[in-house]
PyMOL Python script that loads the backbone (N, CA, C, O; Angstrom):
from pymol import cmd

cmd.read_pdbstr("""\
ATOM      1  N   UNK A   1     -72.553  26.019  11.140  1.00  0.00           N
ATOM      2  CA  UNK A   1     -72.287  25.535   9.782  1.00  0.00           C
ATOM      3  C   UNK A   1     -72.559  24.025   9.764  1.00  0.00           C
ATOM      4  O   UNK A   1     -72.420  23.334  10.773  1.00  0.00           O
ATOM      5  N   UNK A   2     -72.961  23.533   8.554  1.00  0.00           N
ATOM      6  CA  UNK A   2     -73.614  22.158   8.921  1.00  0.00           C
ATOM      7  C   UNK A   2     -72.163  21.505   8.409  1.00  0.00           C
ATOM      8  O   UNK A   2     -71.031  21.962   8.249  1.00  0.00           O
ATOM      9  N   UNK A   3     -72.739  20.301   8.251  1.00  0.00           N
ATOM     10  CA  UNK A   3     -71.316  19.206   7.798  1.00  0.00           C
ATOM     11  C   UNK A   3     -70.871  19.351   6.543  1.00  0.00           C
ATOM     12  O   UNK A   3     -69.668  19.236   6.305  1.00  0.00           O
ATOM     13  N   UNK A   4     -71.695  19.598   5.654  1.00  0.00           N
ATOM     14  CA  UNK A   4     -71.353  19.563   4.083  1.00  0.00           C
ATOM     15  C   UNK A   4     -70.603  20.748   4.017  1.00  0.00           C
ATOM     16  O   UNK A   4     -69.535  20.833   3.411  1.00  0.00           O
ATOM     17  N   UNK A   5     -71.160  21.692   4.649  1.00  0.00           N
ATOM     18  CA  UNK A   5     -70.565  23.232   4.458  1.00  0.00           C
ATOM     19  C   UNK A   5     -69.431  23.437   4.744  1.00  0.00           C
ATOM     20  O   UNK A   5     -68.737  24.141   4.011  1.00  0.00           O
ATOM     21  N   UNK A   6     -68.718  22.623   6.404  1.00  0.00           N
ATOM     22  CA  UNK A   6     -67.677  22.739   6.568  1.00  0.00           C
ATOM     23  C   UNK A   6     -66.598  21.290   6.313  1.00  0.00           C
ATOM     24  O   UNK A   6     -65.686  20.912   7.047  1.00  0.00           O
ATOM     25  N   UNK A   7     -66.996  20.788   5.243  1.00  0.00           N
ATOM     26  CA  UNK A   7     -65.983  19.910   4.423  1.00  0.00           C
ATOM     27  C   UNK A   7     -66.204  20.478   3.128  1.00  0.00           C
ATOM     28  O   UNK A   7     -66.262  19.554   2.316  1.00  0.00           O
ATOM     29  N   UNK A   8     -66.330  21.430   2.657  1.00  0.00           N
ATOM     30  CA  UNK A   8     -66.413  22.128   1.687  1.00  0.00           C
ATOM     31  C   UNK A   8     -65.051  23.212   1.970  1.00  0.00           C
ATOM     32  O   UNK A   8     -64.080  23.470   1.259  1.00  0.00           O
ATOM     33  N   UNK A   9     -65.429  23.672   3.237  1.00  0.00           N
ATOM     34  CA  UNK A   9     -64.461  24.943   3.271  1.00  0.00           C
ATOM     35  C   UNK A   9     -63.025  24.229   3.869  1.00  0.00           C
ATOM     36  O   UNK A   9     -62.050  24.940   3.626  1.00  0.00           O
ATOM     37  N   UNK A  10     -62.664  22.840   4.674  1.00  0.00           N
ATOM     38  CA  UNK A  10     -61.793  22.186   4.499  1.00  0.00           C
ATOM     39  C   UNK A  10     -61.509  22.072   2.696  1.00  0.00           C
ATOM     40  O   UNK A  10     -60.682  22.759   2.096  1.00  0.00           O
ATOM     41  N   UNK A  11     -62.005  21.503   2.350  1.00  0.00           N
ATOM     42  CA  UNK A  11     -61.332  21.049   0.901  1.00  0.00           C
ATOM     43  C   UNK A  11     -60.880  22.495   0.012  1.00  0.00           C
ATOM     44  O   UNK A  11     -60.194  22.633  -1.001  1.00  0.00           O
ATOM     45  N   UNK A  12     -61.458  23.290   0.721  1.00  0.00           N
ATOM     46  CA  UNK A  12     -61.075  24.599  -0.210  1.00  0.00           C
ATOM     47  C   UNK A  12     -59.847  24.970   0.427  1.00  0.00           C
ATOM     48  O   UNK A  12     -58.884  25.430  -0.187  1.00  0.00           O
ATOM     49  N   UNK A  13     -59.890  24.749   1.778  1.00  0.00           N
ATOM     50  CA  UNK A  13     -58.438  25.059   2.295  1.00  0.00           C
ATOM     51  C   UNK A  13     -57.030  23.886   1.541  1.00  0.00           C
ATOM     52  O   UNK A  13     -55.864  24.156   1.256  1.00  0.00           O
ATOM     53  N   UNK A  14     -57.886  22.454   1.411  1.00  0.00           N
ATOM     54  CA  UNK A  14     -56.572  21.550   1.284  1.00  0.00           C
ATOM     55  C   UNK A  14     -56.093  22.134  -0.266  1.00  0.00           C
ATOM     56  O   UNK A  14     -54.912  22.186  -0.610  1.00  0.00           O
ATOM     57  N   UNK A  15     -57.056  22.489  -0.984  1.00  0.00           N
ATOM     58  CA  UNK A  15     -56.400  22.627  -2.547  1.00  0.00           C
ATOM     59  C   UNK A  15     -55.554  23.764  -1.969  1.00  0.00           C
ATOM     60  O   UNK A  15     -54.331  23.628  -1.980  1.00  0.00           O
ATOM     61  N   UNK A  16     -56.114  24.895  -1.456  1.00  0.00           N
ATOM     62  CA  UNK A  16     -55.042  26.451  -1.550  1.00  0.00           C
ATOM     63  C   UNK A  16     -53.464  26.037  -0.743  1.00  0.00           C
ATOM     64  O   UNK A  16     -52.380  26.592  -0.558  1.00  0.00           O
ATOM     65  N   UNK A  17     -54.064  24.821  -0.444  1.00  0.00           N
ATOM     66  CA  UNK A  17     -52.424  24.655   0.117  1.00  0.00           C
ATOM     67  C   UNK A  17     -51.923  23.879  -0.813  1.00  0.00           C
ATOM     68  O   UNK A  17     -50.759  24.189  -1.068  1.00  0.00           O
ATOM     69  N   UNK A  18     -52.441  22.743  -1.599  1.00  0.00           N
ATOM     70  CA  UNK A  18     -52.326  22.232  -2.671  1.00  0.00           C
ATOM     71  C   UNK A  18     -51.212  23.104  -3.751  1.00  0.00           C
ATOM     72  O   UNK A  18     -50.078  22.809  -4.126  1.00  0.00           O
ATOM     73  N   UNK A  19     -52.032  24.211  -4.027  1.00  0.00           N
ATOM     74  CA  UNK A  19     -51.459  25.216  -4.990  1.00  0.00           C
ATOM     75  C   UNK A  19     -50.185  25.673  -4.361  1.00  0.00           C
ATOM     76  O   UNK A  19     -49.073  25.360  -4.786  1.00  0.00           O
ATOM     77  N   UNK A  20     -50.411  26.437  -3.316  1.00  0.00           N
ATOM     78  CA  UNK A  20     -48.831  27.495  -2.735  1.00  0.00           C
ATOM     79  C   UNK A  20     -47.923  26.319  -3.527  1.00  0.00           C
ATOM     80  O   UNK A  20     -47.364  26.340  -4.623  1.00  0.00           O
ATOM     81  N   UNK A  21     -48.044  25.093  -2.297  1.00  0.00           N
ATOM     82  CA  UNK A  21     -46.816  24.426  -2.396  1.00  0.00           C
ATOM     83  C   UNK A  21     -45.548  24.106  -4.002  1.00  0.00           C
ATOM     84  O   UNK A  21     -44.331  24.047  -4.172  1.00  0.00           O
ATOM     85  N   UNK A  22     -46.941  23.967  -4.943  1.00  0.00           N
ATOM     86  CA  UNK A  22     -47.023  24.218  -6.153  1.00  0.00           C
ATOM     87  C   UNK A  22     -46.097  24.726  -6.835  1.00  0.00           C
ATOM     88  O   UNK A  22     -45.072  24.237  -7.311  1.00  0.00           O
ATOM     89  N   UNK A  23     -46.855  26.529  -6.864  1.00  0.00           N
ATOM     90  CA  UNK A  23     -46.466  27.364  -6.961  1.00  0.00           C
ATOM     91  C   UNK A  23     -44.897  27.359  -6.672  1.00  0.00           C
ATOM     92  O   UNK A  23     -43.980  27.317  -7.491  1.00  0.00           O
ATOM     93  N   UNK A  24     -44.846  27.411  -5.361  1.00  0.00           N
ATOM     94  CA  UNK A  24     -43.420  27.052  -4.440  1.00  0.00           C
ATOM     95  C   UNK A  24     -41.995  26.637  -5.597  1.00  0.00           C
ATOM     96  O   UNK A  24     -41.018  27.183  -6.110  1.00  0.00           O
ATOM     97  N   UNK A  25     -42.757  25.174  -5.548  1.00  0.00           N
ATOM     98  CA  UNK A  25     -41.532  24.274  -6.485  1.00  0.00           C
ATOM     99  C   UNK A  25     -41.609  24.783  -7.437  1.00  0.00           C
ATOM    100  O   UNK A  25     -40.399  24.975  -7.556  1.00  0.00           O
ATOM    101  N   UNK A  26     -42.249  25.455  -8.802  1.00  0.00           N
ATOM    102  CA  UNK A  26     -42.201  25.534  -9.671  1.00  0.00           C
ATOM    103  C   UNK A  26     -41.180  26.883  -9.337  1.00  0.00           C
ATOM    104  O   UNK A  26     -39.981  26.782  -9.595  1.00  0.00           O
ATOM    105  N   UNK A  27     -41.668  27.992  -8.820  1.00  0.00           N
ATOM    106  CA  UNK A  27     -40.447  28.874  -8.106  1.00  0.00           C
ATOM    107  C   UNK A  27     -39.383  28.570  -8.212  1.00  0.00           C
ATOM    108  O   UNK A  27     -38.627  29.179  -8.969  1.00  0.00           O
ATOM    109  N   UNK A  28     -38.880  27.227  -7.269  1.00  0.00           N
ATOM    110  CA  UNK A  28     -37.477  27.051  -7.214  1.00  0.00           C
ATOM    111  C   UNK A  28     -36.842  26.234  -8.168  1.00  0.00           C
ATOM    112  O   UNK A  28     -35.619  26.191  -8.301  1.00  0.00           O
ATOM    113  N   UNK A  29     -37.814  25.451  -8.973  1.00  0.00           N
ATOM    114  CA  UNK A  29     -37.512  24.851 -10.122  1.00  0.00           C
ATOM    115  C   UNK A  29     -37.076  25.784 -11.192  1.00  0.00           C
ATOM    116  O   UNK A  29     -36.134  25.445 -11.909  1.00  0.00           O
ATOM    117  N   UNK A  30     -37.642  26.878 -11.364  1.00  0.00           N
ATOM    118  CA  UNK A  30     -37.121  28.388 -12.042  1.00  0.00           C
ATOM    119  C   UNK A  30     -35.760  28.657 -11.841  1.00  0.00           C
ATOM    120  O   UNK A  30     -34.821  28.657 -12.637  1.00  0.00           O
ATOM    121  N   UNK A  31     -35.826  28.924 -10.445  1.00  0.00           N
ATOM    122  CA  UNK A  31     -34.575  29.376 -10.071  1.00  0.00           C
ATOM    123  C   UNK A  31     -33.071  28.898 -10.653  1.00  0.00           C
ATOM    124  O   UNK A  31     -32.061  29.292 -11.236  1.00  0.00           O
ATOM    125  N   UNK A  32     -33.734  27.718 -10.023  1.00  0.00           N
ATOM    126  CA  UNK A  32     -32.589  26.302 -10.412  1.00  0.00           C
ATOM    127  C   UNK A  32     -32.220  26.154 -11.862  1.00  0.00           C
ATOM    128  O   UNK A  32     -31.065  25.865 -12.172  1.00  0.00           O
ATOM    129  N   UNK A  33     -33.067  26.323 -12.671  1.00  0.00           N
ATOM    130  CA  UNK A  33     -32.994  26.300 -14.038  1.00  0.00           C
ATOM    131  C   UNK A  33     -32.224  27.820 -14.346  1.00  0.00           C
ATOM    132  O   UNK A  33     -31.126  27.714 -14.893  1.00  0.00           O
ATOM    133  N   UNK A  34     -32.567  28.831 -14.129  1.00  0.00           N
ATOM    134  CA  UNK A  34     -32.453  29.983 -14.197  1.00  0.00           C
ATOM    135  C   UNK A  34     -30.235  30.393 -14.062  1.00  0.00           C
ATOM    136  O   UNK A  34     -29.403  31.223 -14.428  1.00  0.00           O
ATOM    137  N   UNK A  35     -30.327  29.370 -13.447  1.00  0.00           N
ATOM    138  CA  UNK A  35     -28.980  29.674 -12.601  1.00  0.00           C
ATOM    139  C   UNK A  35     -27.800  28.284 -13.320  1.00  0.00           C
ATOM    140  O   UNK A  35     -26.570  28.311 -13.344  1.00  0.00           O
ATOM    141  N   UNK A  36     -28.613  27.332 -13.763  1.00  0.00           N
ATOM    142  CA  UNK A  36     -27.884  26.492 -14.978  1.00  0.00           C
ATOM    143  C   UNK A  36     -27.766  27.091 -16.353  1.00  0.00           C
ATOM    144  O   UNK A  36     -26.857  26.893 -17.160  1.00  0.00           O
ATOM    145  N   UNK A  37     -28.902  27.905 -16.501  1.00  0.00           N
ATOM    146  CA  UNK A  37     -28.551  28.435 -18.069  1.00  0.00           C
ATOM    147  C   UNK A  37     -27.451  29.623 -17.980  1.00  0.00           C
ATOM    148  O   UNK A  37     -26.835  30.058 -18.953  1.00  0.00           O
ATOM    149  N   UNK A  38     -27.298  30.119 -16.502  1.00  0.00           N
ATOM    150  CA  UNK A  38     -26.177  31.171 -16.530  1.00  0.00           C
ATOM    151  C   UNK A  38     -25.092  30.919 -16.788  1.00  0.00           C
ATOM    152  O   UNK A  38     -24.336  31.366 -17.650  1.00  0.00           O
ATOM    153  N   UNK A  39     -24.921  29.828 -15.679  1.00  0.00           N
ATOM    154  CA  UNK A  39     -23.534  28.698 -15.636  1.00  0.00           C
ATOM    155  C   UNK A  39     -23.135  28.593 -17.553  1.00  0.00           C
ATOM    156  O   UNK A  39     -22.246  29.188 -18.162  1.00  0.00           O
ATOM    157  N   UNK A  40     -24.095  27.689 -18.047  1.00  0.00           N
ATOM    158  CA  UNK A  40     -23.841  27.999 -19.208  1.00  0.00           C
ATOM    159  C   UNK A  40     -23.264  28.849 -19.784  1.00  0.00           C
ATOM    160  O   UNK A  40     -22.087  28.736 -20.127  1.00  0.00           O
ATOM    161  N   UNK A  41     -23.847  29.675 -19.960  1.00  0.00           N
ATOM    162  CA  UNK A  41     -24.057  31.000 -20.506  1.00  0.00           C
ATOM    163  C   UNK A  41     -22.261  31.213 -20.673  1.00  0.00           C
ATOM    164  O   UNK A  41     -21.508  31.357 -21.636  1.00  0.00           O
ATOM    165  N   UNK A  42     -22.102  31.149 -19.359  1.00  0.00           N
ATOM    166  CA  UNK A  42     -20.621  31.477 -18.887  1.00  0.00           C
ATOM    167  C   UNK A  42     -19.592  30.871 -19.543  1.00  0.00           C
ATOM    168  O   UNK A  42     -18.571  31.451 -19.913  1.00  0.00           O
ATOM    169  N   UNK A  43     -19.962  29.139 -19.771  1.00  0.00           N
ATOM    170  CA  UNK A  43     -19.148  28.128 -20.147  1.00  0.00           C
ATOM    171  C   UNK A  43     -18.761  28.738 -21.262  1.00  0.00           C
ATOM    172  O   UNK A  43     -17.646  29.221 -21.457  1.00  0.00           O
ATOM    173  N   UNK A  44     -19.812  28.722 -22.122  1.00  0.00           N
ATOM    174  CA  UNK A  44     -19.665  29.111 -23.390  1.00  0.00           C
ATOM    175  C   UNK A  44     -19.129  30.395 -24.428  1.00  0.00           C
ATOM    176  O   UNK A  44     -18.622  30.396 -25.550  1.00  0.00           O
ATOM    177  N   UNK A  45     -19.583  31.691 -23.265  1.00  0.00           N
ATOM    178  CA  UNK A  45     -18.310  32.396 -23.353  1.00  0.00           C
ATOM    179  C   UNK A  45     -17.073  32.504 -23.386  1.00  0.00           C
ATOM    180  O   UNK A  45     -16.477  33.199 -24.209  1.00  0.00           O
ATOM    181  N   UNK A  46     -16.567  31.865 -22.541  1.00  0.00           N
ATOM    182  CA  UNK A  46     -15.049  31.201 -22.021  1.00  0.00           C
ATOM    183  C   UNK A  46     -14.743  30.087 -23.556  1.00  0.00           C
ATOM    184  O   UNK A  46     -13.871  30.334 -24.390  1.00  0.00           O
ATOM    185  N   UNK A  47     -15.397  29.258 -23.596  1.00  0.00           N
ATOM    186  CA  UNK A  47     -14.938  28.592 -24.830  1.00  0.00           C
ATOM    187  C   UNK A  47     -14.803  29.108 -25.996  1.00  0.00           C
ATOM    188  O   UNK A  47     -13.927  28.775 -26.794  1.00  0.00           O
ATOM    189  N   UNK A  48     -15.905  30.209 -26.241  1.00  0.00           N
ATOM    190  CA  UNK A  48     -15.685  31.105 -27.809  1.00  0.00           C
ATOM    191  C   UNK A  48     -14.872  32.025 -27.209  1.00  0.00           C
ATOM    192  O   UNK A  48     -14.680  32.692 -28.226  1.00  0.00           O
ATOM    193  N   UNK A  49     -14.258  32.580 -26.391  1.00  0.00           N
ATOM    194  CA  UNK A  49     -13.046  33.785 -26.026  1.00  0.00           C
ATOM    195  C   UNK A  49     -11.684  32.619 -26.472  1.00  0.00           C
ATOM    196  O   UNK A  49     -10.742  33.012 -27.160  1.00  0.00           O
ATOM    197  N   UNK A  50     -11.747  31.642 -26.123  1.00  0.00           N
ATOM    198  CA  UNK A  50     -10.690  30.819 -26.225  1.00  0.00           C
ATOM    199  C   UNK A  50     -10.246  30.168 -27.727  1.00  0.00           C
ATOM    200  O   UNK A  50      -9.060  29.884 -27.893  1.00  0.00           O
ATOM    201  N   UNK A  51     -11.162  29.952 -28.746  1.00  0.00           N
ATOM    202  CA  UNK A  51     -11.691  30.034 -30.096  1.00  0.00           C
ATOM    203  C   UNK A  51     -11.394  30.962 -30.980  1.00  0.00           C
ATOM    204  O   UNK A  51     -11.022  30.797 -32.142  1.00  0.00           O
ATOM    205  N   UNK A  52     -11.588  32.063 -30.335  1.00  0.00           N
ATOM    206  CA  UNK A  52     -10.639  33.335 -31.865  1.00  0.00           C
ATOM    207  C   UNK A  52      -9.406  33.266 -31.480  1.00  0.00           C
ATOM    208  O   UNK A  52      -8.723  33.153 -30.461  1.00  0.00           O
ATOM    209  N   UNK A  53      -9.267  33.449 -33.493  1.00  0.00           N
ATOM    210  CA  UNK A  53      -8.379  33.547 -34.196  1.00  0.00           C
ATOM    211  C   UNK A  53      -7.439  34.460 -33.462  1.00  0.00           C
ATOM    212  O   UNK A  53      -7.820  35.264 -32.611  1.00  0.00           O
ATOM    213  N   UNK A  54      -6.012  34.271 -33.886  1.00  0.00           N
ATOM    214  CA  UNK A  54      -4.897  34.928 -32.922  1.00  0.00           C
ATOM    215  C   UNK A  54      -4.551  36.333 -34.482  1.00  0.00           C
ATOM    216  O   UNK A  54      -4.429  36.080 -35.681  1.00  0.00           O
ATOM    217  N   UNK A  55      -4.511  37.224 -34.028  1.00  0.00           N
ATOM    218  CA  UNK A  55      -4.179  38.548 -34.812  1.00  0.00           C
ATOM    219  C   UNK A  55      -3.113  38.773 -34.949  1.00  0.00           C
ATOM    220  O   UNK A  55      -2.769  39.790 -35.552  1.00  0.00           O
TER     221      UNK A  55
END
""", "prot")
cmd.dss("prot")
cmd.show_as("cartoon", "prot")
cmd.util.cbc("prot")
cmd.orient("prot")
């Protein structure tokens, strides 16, 4: 393989690692988000259970 060819297939390797890593964080950035809107979720239940009117 000449030189151009194989700094071609380096650079194709650096982006695909480029991406995973990417990919990766945006993953756990999900997650993370995913698991604050629950928390929420929760808070706010608890505050409107606490909110009605007494019968």
């Amino acid at each position: 393989m000449d030189r151009t060819g194989a700094l071609a297939v380096r650079q194709r390797q650096q982006v695909e690692q480029s991406r995973t890593a990417l990919l990766e964080e945006i993953s756990r950035t999900q997650d993370e988000h995913g698991a604050v809107l629950a928390q929420h979720g929760e808070i706010l239940t608890l505050l409107r259970s606490g909110n009605e009117p007494a019968r």
